[in-house]
C-alpha positions in Angstrom: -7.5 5.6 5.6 -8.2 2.7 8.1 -9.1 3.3 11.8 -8.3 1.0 13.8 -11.2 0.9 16.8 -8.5 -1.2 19.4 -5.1 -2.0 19.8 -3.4 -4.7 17.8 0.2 -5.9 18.1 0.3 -7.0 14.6 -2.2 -6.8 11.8 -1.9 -7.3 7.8 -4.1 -5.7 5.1 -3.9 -5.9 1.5 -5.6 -3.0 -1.1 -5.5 -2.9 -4.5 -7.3 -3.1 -7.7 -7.5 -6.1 -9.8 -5.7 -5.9 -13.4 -7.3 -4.9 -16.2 -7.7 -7.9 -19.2 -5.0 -6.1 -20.9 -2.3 -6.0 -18.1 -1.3 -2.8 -16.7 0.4 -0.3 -19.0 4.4 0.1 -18.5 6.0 2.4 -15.9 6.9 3.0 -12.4 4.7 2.6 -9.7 5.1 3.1 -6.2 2.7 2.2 -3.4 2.9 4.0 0.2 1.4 3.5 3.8 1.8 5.3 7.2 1.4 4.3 10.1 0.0 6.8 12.8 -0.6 6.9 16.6 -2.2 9.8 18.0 -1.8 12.0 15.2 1.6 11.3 15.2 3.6 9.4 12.1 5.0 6.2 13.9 6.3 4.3 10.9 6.1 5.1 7.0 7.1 2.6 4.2 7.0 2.5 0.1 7.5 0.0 -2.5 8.3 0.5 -6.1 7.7 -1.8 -8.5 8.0 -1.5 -12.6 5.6 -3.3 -15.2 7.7 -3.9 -18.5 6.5 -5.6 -21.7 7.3 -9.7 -21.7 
């Protein structure tokens, strides 16, 4: 999780880890964040993606 110490109107941040040599093995993935404001869910978004074989 990620405090925020002020407010800000708009603000981007990226998280991840980088691929392995080998490419990540197939499936489904999904990759969620929530947005909260004094304890109190204000937004909450996912995205699914799917790693196939070229």
């Amino acid at each position: 999780m990620i405090e925020l110490e002020a407010p800000q109107a708009q603000l981007f941040r990226a998280f991840g880890r980088r691929a392995p040599e080998t490419g990540w093995p197939e499936g489904a993935y999904r990759g969620y964040v929530v947005l909260q404001r004094d304890g109190r869910v204000i937004a909450a978004r996912h995205a699914d993606i799917g790693v196939i074989s070229p």
